[in-house]
DODO-560256 format. One record per residue: residue number from 1; x, y, z of N, C-alpha, C in turn. Coordinates in steps of 0.001 Angstrom, whole numbers. Layout:
DODO-560256
i;n.east;n.north;n.up;ca.east;ca.north;ca.up;c.east;c.north;c.up
NUM;X;Y;Z;X;Y;Z;X;Y;Z $
...
***
This chain:
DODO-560256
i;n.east;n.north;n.up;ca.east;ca.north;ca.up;c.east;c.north;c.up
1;-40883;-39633;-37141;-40662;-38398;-37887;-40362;-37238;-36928 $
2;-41174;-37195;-35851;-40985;-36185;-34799;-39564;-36047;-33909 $
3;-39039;-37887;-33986;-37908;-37153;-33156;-36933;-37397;-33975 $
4;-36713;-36999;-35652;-35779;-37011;-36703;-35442;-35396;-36663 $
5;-37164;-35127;-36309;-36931;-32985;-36550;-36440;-32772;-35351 $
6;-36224;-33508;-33942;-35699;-33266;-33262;-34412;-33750;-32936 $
7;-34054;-34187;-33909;-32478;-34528;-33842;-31786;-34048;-34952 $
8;-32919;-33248;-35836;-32382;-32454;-36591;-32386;-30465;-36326 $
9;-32550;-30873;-35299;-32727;-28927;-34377;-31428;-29459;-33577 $
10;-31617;-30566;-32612;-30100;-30595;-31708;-28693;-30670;-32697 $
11;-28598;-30732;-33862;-27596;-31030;-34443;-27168;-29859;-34970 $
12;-28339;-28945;-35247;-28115;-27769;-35808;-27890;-26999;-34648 $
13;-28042;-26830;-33507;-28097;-26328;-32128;-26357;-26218;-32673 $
14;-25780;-27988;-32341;-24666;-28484;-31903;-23619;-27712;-32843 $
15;-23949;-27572;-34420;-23133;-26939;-35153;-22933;-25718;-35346 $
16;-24296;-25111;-34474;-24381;-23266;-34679;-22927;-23244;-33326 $
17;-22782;-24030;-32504;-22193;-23519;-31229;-20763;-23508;-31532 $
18;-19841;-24715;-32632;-18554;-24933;-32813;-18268;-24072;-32984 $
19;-18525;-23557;-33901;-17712;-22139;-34608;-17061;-21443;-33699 $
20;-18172;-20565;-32639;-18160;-20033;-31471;-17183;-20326;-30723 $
21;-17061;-21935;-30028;-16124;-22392;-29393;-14654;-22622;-29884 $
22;-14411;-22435;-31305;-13432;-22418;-31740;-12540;-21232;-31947 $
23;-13976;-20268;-32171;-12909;-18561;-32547;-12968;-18421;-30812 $
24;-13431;-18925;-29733;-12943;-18687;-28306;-11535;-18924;-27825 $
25;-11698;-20231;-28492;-10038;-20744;-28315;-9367;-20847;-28857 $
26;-9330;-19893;-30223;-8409;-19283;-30942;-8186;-18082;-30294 $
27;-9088;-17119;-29660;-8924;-15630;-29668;-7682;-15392;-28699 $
28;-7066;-16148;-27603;-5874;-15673;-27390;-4798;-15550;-27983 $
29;-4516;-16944;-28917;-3834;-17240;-29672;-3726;-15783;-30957 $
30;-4959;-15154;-31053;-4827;-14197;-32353;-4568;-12833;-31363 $
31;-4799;-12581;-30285;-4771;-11434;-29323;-2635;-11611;-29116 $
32;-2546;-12958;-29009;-985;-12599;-28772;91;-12394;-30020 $
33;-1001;-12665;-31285;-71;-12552;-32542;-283;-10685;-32598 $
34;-1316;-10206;-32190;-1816;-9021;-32481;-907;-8311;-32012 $
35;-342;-8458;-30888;699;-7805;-29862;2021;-7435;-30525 $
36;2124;-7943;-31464;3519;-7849;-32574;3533;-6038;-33018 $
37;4258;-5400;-32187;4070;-4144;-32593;4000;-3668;-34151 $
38;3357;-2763;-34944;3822;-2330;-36415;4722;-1353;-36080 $
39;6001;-1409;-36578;7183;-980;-36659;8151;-1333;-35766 $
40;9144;-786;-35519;9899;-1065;-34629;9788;-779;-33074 $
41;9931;-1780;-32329;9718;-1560;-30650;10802;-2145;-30388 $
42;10761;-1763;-28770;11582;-2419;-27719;10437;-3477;-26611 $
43;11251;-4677;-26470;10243;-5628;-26167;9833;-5227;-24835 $
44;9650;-4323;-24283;9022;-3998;-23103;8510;-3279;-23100 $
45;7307;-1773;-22252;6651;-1234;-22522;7234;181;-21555 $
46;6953;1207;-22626;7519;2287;-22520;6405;3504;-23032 $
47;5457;3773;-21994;4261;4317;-22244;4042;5697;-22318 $
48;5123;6758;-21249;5384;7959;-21491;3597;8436;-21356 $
49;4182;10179;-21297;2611;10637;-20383;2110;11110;-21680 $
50;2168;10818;-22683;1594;10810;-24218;1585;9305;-24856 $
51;976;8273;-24364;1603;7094;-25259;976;7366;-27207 $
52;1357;6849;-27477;1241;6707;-29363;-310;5894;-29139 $
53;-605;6032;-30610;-1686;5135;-31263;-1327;3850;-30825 $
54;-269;3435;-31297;552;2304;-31140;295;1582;-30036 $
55;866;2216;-28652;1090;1750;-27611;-781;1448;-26865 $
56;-1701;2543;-27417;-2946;2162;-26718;-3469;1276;-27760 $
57;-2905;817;-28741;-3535;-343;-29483;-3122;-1490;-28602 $
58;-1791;-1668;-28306;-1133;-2618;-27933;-1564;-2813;-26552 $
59;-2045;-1538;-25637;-2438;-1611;-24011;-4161;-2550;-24166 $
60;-4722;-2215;-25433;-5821;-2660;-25434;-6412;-4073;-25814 $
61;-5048;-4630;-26345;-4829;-6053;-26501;-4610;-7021;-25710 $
62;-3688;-6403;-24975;-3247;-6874;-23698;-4251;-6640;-22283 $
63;-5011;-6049;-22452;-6583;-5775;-21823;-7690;-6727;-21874 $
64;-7403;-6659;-23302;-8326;-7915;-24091;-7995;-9565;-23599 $
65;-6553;-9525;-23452;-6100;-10799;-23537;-6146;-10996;-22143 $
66;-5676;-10231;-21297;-5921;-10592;-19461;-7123;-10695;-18632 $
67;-8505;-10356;-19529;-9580;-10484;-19662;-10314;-11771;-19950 $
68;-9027;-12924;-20438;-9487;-14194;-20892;-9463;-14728;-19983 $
69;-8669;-14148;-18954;-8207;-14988;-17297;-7475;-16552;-17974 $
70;-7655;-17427;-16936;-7026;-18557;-16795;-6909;-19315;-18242 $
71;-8282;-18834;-19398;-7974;-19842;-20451;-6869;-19281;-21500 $
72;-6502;-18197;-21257;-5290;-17611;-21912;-3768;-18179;-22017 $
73;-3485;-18734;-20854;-2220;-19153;-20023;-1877;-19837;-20576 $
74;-2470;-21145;-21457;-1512;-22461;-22108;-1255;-21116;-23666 $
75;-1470;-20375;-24120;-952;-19519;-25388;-37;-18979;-24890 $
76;-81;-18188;-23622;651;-17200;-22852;1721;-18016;-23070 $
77;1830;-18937;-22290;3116;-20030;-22124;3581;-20834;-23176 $
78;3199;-20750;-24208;3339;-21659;-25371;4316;-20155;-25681 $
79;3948;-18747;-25598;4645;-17526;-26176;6162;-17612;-25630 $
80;5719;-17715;-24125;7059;-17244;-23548;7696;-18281;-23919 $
81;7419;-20107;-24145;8549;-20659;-24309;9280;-20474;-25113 $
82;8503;-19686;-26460;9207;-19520;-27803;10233;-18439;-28208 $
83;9762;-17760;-26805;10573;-16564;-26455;12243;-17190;-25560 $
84;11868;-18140;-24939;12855;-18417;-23462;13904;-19135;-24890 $
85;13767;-20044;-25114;14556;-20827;-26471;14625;-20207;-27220 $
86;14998;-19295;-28423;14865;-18610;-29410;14917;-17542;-29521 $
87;14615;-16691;-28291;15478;-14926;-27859;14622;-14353;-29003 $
88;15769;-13499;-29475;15050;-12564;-30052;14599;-12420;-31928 $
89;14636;-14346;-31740;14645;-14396;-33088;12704;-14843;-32723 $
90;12460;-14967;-31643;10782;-15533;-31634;10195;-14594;-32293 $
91;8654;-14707;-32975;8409;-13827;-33365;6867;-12985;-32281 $
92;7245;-13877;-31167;6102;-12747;-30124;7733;-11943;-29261 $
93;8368;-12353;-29548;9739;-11640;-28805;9431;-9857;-28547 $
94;9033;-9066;-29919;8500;-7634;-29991;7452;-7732;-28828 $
95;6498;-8660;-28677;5704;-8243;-27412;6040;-8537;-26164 $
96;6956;-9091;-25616;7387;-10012;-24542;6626;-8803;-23505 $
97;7007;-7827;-23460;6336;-6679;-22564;5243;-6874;-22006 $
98;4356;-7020;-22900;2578;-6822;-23141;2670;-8069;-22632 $
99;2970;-9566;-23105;3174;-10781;-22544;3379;-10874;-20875 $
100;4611;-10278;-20490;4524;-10270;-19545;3171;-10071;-18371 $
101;2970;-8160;-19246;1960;-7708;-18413;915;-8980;-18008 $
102;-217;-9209;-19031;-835;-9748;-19249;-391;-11257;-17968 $
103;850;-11866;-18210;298;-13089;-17318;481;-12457;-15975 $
104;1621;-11466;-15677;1117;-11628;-14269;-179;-10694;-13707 $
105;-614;-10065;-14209;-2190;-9839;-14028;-3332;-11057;-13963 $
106;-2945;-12160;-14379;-3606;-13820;-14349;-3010;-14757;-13484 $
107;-1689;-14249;-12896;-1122;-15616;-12476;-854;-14309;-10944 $
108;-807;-13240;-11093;574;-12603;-9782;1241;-13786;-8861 $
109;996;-13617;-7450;2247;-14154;-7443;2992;-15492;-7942 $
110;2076;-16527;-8229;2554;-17379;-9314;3511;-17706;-10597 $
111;3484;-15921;-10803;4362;-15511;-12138;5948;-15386;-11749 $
112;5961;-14649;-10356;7196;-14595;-10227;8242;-15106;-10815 $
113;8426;-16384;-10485;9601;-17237;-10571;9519;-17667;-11993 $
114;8672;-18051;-12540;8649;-17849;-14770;8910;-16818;-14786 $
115;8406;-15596;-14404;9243;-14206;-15413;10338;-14369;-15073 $
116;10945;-14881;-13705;12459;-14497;-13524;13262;-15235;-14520 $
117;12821;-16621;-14319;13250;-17868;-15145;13387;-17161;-16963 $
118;12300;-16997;-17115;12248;-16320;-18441;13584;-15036;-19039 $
119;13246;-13912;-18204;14143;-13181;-18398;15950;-13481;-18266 $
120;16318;-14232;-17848;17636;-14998;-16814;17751;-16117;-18317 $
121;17433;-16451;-18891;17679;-17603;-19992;18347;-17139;-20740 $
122;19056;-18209;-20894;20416;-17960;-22011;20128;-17315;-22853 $
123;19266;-16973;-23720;19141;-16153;-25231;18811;-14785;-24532 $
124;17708;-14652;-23162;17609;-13187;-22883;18816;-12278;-22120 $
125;19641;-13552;-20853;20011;-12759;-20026;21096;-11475;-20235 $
126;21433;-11843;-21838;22780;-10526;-21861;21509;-9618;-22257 $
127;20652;-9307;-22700;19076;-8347;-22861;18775;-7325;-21733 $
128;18969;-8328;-20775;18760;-7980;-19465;17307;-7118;-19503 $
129;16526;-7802;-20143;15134;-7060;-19608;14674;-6917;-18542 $
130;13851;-5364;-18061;13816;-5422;-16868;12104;-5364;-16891 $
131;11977;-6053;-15770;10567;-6794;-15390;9947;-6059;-14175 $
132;10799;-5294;-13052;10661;-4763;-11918;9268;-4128;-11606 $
133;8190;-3500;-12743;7039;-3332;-12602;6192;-4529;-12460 $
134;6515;-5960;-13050;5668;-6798;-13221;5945;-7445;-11946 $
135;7190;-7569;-11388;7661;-8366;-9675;6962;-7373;-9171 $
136;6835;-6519;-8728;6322;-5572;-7845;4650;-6108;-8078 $
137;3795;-6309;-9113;2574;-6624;-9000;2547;-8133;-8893 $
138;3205;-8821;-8743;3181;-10263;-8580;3429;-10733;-7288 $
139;4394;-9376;-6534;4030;-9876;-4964;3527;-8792;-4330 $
140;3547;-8012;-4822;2013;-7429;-3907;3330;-6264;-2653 $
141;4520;-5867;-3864;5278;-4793;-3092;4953;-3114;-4060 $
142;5223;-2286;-2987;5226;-780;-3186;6104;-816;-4745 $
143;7230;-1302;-4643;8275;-1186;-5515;9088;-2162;-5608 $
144;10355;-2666;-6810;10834;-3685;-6933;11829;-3190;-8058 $
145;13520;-3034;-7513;14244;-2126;-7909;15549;-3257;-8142 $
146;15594;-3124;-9649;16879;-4043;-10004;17653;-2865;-10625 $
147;19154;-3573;-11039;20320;-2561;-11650;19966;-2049;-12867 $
148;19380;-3156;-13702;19382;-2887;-15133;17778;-1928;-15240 $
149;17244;-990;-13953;16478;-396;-14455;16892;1198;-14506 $
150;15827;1575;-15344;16534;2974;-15807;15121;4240;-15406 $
151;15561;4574;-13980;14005;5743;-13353;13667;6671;-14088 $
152;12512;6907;-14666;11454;8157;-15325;11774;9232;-13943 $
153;12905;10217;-14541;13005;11033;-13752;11488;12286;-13053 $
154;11078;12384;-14214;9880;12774;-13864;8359;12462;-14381 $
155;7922;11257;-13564;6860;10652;-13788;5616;11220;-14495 $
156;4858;10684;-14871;3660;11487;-15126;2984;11675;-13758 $
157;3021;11035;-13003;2331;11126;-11809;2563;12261;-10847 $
158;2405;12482;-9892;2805;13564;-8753;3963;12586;-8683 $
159;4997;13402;-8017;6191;12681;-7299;5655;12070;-5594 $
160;6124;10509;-5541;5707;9909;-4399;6841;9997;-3100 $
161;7119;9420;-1956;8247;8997;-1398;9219;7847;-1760 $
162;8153;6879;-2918;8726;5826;-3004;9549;6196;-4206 $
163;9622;7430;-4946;10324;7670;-5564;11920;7675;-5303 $
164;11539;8746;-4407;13047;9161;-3610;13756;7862;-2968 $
165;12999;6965;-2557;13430;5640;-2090;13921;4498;-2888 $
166;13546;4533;-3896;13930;3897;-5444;15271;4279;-6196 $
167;15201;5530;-6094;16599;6189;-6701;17533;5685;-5447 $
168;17435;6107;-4233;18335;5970;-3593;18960;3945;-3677 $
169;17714;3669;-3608;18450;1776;-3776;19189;1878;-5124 $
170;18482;2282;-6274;19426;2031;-7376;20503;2690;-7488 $
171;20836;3381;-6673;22286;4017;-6849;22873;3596;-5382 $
172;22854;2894;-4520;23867;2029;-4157;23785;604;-4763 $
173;22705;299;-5629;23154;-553;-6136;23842;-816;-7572 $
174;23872;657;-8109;25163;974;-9089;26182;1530;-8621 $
175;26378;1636;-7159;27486;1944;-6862;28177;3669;-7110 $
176;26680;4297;-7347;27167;5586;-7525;26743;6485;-5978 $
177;28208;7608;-6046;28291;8057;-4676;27703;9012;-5069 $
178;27313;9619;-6294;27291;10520;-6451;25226;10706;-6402 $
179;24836;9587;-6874;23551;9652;-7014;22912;9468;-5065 $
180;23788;8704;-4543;23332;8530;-3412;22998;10000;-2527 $
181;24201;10370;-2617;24116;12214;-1669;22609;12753;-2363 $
182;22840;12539;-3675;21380;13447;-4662;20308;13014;-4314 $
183;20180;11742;-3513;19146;11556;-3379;18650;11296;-1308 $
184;19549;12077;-866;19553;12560;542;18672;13778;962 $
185;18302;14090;2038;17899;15107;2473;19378;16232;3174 $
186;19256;17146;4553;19878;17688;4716;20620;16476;5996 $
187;19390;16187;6660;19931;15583;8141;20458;13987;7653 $
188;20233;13592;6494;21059;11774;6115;22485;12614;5894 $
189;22742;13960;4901;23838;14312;4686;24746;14762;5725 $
190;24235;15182;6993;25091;15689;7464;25357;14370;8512 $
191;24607;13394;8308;25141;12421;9285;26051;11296;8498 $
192;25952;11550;6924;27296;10847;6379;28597;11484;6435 $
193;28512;13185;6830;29431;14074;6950;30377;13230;7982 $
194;29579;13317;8946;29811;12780;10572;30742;11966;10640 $
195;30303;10925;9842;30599;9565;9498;31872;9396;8956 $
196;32589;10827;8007;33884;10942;7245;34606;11620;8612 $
197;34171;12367;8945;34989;13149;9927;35419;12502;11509 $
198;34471;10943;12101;34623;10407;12766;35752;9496;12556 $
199;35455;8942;11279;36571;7565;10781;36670;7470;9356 $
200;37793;8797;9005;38330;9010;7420;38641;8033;6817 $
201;39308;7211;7589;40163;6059;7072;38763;5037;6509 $
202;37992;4944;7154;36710;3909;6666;35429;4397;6291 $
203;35041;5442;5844;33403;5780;5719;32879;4995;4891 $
204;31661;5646;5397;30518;4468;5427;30171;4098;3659 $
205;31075;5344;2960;30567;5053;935;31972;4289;677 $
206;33143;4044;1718;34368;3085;718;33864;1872;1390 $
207;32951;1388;2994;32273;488;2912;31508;157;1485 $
208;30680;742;1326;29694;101;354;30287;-145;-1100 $
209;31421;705;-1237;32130;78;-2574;32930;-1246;-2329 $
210;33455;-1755;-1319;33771;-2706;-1025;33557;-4139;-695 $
211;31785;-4032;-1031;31006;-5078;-35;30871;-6128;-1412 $
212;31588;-5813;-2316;31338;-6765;-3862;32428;-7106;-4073 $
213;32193;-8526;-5291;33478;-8373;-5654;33591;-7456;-6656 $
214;34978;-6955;-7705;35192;-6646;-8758;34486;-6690;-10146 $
215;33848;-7893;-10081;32904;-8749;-11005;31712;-8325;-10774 $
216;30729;-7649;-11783;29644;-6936;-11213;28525;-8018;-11558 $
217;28022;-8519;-10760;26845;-9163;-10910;25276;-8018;-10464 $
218;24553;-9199;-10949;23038;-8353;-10655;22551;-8115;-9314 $
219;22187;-6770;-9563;21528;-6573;-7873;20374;-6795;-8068 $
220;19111;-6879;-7361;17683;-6376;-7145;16955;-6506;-5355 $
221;16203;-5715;-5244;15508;-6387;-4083;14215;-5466;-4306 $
222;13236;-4896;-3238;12056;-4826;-2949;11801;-4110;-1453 $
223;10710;-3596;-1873;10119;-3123;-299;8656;-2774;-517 $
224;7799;-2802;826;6791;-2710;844;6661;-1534;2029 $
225;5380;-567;1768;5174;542;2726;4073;-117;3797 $
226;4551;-133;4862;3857;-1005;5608;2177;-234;6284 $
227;1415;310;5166;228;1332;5653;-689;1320;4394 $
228;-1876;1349;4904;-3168;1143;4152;-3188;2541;2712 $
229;-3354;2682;1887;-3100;3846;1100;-2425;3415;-331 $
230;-3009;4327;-1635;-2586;4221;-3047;-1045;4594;-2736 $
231;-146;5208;-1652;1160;4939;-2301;1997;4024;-1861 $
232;1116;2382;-1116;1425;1608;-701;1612;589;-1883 $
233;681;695;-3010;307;137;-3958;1558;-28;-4736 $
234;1541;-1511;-5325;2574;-1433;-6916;1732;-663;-8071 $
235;2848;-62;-8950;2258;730;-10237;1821;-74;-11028 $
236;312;204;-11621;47;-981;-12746;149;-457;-14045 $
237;793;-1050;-14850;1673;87;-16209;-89;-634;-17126 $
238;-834;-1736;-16838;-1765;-2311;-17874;-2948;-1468;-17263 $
239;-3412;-1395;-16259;-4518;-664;-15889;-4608;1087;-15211 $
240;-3497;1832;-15858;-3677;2771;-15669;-2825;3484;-14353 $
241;-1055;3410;-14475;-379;3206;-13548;-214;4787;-12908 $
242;-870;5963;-13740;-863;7097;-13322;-1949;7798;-12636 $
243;-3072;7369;-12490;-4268;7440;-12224;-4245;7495;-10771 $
244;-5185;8096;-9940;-5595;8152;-9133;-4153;7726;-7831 $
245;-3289;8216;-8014;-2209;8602;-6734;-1835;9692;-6490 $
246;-2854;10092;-6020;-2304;11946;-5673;-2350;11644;-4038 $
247;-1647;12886;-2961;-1442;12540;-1534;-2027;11740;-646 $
248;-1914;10693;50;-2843;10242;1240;-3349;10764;2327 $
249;-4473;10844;2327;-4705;12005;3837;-4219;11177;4450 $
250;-3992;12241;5913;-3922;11632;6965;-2258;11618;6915 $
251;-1097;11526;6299;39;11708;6281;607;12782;6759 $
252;1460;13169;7297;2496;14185;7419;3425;14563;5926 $
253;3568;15802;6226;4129;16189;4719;5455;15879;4622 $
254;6224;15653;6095;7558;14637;5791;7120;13354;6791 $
255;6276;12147;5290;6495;11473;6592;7565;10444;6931 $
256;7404;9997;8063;8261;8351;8540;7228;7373;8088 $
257;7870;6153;7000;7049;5292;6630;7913;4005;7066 $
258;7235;2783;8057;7751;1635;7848;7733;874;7065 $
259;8698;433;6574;9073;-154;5614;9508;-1959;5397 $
260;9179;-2590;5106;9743;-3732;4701;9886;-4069;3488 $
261;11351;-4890;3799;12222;-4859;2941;12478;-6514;2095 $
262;12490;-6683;1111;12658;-8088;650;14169;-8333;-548 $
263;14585;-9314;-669;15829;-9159;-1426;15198;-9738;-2864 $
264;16026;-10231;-3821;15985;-10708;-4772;14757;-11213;-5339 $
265;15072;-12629;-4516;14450;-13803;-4151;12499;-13579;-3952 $
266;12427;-12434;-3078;11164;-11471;-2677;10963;-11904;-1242 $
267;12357;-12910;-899;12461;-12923;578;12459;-11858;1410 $
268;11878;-12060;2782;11937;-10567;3740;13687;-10606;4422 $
269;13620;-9465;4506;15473;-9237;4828;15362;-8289;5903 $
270;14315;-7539;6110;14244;-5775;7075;13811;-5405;7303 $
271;12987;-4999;8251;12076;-3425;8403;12954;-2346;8872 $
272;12417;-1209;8033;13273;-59;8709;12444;1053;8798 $
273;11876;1778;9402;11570;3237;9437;12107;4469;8641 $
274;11635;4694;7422;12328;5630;6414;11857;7164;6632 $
275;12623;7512;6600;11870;9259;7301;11996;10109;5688 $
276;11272;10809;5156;11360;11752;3820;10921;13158;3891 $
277;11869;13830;3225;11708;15245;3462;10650;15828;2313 $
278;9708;16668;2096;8871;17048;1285;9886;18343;565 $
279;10511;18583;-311;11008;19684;-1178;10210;19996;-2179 $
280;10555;21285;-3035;9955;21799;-4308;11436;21721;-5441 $
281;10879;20783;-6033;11960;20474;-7519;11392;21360;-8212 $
282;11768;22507;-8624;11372;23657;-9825;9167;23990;-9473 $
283;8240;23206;-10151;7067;23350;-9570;6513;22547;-9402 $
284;7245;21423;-8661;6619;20292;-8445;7339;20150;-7172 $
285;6157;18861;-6524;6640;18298;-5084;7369;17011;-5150 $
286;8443;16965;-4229;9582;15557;-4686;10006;15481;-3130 $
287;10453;14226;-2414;10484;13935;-1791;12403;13385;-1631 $
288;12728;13217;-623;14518;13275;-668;14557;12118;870 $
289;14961;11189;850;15627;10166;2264;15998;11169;3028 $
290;15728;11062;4305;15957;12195;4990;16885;11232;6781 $
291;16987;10093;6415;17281;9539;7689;18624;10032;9004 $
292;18450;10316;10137;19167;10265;10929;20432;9356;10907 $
293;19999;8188;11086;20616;7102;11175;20521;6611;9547 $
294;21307;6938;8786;21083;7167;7371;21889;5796;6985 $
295;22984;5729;7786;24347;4481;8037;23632;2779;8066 $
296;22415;2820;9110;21699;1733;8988;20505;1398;8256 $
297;20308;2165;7256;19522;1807;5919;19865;1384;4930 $
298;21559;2832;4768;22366;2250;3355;22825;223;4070 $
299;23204;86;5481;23676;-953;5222;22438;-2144;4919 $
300;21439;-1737;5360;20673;-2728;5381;20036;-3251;3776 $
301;20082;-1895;2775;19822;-1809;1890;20960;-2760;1031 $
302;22375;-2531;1426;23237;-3243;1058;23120;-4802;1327 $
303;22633;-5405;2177;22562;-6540;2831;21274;-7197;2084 $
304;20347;-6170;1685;19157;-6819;939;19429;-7029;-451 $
305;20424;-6600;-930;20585;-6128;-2568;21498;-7050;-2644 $
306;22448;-7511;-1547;23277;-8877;-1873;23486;-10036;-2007 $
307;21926;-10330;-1571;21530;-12030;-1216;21107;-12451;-2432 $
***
């Protein structure tokens, strides 16, 4: 009789616990249906220095869900496949963003090559979603600058150097002359001056329009600030990407930062020494490429953005 009541407590033990273990390994599965924005979105995340109800519902899901760590990943991946086959008819497609976030915060650098894979698939690649916040936290760079991204001219954050360094890659890698000068100091400009007035026939901007073919394919590459400090850091758009980056002591107010450089791939391609000028944009502080040798950055920058 005694060990009937005791095989009638372990059984009840055994059945109080299923439940439990079941809404566990359901809860990613309902955390990634949750992610389905109400109303209309764009499948990536666009948080602005006011985000909506919306968007901190959706940051807090995706909080929730990267919080599951490793047992999340077979849902995660069950999402994206439904996403990679099926575009934008999936129906986690509205979150792919939050998706993203979420695995590479569980997987970083692991994720790399699936988000790329992911985004690059036949149903996304004319989409051209851009991922460049999530590569940048998956390998552990300052920044990670493809064509199809489009710069928050004025951040919520203080303005960094890696700002000024960002614009300048994406506009030789759109090929604009015009964004490149804008995003010079006085001494890079007057040494591209140099550069027209030495050898008209060839300067150094009908080089860089020339180094492609006709056929515009995708650029991207990467760099890392080679020094201990928050503006060495990638931005984290899930844990609070405005927070706590205000100046590094110990810097110079224009400083020279070494730099390494990675292409596409997140292969290394460069180090270069980037020098930045400290200006006042209206009442704020903004930073401008300020290089001497201004000729062997754009090329090197060119050489990283082409592989």
């Amino acid at each position: 009789m005694r060990v009937c009541k005791v095989l009638r407590f372990v059984l009840a033990s055994w059945l109080a616990v299923v439940p439990s273990i079941q809404a566990d390994g359901g809860s990613a599965r309902d955390l990634i249906k949750a992610l389905a924005p109400h109303g209309e979105s764009e499948p990536y995340i666009v948080r602005g220095c006011s985000p909506s109800e919306e968007i901190l519902r959706q940051e807090k899901i995706a909080l929730e869900l990267t919080n599951l760590g490793n047992t999340a990943l077979p849902e995660i991946e069950q999402a994206l496949m439904s996403i990679e086959r099926r575009g934008q008819s999936s129906q986690f497609f509205p979150g792919l963003g939050w998706l993203l976030d979420a695995y590479v915060h569980i997987r970083r650098q692991g994720a790399f090559s699936r988000m790329v894979q992911i985004v690059n698939s036949r149903r996304l690649a004319s989409l051209r979603v851009n991922i460049d916040y999530q590569v940048a936290l998956s390998l552990d760079l300052t920044s990670y600058i493809s064509d199809s991204r489009q710069l928050v001219s004025q951040p919520c954050r203080p303005l960094e150097p890696k700002d000024a360094l960002n614009k300048l890659i994406l506009a030789v890698e759109n090929r604009d002359l015009g964004q490149i000068r804008a995003s010079l100091g006085p001494d890079a400009l007057d040494k591209l001056l140099s550069l027209v007035l030495e050898s008209p026939s060839q300067t150094l901007e009908q080089e860089l329009l020339s180094e492609h073919d006709p056929v515009k394919h995708a650029r991207a590459m990467g760099y890392r600030f080679d020094f201990e400090g928050k503006w060495s850091k990638p931005e984290d758009l899930l844990r609070g990407a405005d927070a706590g980056r205000d100046a590094v002591p110990g810097l110079a107010p224009d400083p020279e930062l070494k730099t390494s450089f990675v292409d596409g791939h997140g292969s290394g391609c460069g180090t270069y020494e980037v020098d930045f000028q400290s200006v006042l944009q209206g009442p704020r502080s903004a930073y401008l490429v300020n290089n001497r040798d201004i000729d062997g950055l754009l090329r090197l920058i060119v050489a990283c953005e082409s592989r």
